[in-house]
C-alpha positions in Angstrom: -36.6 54.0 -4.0 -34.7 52.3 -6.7 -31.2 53.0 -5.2 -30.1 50.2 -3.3 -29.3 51.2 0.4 -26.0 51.6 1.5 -23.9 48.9 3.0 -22.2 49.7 6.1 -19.1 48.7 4.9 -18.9 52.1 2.6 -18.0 54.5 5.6 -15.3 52.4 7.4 -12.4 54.1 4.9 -13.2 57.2 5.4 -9.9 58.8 6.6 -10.9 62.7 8.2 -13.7 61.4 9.2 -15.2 60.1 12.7 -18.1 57.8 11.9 -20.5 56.9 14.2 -23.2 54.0 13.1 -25.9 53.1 15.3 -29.3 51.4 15.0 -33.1 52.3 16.4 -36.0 50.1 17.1 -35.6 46.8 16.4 -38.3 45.2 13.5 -40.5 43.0 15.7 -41.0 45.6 18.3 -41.5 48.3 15.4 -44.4 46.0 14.1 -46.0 45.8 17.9 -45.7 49.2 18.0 -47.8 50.1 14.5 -50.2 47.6 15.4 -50.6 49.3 18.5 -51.2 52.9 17.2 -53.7 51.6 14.7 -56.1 51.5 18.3 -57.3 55.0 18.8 -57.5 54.7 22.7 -53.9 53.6 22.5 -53.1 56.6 20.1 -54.3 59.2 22.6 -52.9 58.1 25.5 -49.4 57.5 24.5 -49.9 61.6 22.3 -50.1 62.7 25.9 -47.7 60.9 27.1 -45.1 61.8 24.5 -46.1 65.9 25.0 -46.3 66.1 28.8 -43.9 63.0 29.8 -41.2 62.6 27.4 -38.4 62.2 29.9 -41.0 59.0 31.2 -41.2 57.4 27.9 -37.7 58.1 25.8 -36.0 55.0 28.4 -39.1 52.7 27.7 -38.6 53.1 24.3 -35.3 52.2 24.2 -35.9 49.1 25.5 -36.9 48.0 22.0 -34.0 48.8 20.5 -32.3 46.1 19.1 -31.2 43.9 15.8 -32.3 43.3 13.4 -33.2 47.2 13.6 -36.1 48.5 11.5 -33.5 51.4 10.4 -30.1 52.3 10.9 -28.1 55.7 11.3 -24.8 56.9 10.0 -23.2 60.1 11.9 -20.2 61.8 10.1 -18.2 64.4 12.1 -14.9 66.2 11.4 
């Protein structure tokens, strides 16, 4: 926790290397989402959901992706 995260701008030199960076859910919908789970009707409903129906909910939730993203991902490939 006390190294500082890494700037983007690190893996754009990186010659051999195909880099892929993309981001997740965005911050204010991540934040909806916690307050959300903190209700436990709301936490058993979408549990089933997500083990019978994930095909049904993986599109919905990409609908809150977005910037500023709550985290961001960096994919290096050969």
């Amino acid at each position: 926790m006390e190294a500082a995260f890494p700037e983007p701008s690190l893996f754009e030199d990186l010659s051999g290397w195909n880099v892929v960076q993309f981001s997740n859910e965005s911050i204010r919908f991540h934040r909806w989402m916690m307050r959300l789970e903190m209700n436990k009707n709301f936490a058993r409903v979408t549990a089933r959901l997500v083990r019978y129906t994930p095909w049904l909910l993986r599109p919905l939730l990409r609908l809150g992706d977005g910037e500023p993203s709550y985290r961001k991902f960096v994919v290096l490939s050969r």
